[in-house]
C-alpha positions in Angstrom: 222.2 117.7 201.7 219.0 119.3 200.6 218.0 121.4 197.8 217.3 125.0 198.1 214.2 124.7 196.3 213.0 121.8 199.3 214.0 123.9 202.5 211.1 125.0 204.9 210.8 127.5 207.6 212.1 125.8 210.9 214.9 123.4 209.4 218.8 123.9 210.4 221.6 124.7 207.9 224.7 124.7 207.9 225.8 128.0 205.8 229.5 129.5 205.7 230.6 127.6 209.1 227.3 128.7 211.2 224.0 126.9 211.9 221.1 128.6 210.8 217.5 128.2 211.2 215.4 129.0 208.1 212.4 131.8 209.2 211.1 131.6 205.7 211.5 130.7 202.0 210.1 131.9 199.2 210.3 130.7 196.0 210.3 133.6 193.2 210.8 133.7 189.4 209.5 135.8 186.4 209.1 136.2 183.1 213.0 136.6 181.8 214.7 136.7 185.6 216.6 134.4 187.5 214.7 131.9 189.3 216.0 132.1 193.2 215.1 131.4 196.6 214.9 134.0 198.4 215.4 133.2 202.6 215.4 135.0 205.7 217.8 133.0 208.3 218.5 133.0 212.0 222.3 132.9 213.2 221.4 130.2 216.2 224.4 131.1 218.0 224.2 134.8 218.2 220.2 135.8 216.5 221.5 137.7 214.1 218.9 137.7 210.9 220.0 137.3 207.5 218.5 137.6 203.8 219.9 134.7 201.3 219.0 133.7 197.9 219.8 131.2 196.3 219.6 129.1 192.9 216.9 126.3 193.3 218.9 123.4 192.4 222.0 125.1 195.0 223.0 122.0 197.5 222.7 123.1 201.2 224.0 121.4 204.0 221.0 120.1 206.8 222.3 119.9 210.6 219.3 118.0 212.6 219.1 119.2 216.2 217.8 117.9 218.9 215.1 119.2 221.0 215.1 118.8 224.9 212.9 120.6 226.7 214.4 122.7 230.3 213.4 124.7 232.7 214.8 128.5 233.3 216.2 128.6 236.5 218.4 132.0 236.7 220.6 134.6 235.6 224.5 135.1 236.9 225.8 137.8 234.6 225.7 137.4 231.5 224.9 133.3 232.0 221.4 132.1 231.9 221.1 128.7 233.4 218.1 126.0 232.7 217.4 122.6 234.3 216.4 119.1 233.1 213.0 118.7 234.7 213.3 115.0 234.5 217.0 114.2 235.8 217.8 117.4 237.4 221.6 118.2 235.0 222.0 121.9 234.4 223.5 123.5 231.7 224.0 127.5 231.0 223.8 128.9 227.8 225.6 133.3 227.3 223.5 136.2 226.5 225.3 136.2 223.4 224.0 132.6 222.3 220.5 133.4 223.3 220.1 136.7 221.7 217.6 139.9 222.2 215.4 137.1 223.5 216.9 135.9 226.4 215.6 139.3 228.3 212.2 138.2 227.9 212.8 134.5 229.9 210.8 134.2 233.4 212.3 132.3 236.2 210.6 128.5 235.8 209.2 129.1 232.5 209.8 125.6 230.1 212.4 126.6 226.9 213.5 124.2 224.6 217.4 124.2 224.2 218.7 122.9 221.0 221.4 120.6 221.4 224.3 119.2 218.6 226.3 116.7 219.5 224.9 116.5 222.9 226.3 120.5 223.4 223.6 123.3 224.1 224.2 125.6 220.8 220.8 127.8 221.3 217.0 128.2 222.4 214.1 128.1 221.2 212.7 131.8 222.2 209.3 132.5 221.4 209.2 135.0 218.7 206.5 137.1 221.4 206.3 137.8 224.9 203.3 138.7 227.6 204.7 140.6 230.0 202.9 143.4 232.9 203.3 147.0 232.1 204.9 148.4 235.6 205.2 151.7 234.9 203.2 154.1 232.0 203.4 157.7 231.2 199.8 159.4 231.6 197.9 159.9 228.2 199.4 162.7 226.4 197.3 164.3 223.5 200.0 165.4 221.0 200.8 161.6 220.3 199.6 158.1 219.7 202.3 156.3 221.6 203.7 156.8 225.0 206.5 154.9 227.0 206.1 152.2 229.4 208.7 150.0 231.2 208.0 146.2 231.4 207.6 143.6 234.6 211.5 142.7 232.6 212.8 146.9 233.0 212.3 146.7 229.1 211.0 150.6 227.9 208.7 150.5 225.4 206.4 152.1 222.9 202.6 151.6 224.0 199.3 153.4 222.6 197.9 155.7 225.0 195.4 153.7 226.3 197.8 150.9 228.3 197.9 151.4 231.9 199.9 150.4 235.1 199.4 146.2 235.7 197.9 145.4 231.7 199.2 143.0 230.0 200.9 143.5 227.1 202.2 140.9 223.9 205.9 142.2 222.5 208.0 141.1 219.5 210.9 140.4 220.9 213.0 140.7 217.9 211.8 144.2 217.1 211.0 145.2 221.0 207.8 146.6 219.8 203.8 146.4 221.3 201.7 144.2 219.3 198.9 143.8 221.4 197.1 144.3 224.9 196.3 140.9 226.6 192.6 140.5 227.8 191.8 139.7 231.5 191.3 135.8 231.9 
């Protein structure tokens, strides 16, 4: 058990029967309000994000993970399977488990799967992507945005100035641009 007051962005909790990773705490009181913590959380299983607060001294439940890094293999459906680079065992993990993320995996790009009780129960996704614009609308002068579909088949919001093969950086929980990648 932890105290609210203790937790840290990146630590697993247990909270009404689902494992949630903590995005960020923020500790806020003042003048003649209630102190709380105030905490954005990940659903593990299915992404979903949720806002919690809670009273400082509030006990909360710690699950402790573990990490293994894998390799992403392929897709079959809905299933999104990933190897152990060092012995080889395969394990698949839904679209549902993964979440808006799982679009944005390459084929034999390393992803650390979380595991709990030696069972795959997530990923860790990057919260960004780089991926190659494929196709652009031309420049139009009425707006500062124009669409453009992703390397992925992801359509997108880009400023005008993105072209056909630039690379672009995405959130992937919002979908949106957030930068254009310089040429190495």
């Amino acid at each position: 058990m932890i105290s609210a007051n203790k937790i840290k962005a990146g630590i697993i909790l247990s909270i009404d029967g689902q494992m949630v990773r903590v995005i960020s705490s923020d500790y806020h009181s003042s003048g003649k309000m209630v102190t709380a913590v105030n905490t954005k959380l990940k659903n593990i299983k299915t992404g979903t994000l949720i806002e919690k607060h809670f009273k400082p001294d509030e006990k909360l439940e710690e699950i402790h993970l573990e990490r293994r890094d894998y390799e992403f293999l392929y897709v079959d459906g809905k299933d999104f399977y990933f190897m152990n680079p060092e012995n080889f065992d395969q394990v698949n993990l839904s679209e549902e488990v993964l979440g808006p993320g799982s679009s944005f995996l390459k084929p034999n790009s390393n992803v650390p799967l979380l595991f709990f009780e030696d069972k795959p129960v997530g990923a860790m996704i990057p919260e960004s992507a780089e991926l190659k614009v494929t196709l652009a609308a031309p420049p139009l002068q009425q707006t500062t945005m124009k669409s453009a579909v992703l390397e992925n088949g992801r359509e997108i919001l880009v400023p005008q100035f993105i072209k056909v093969g630039d690379i672009v950086k995405i959130d992937i929980q919002t979908n949106k641009y957030l930068e254009r990648i310089k040429e190495k």
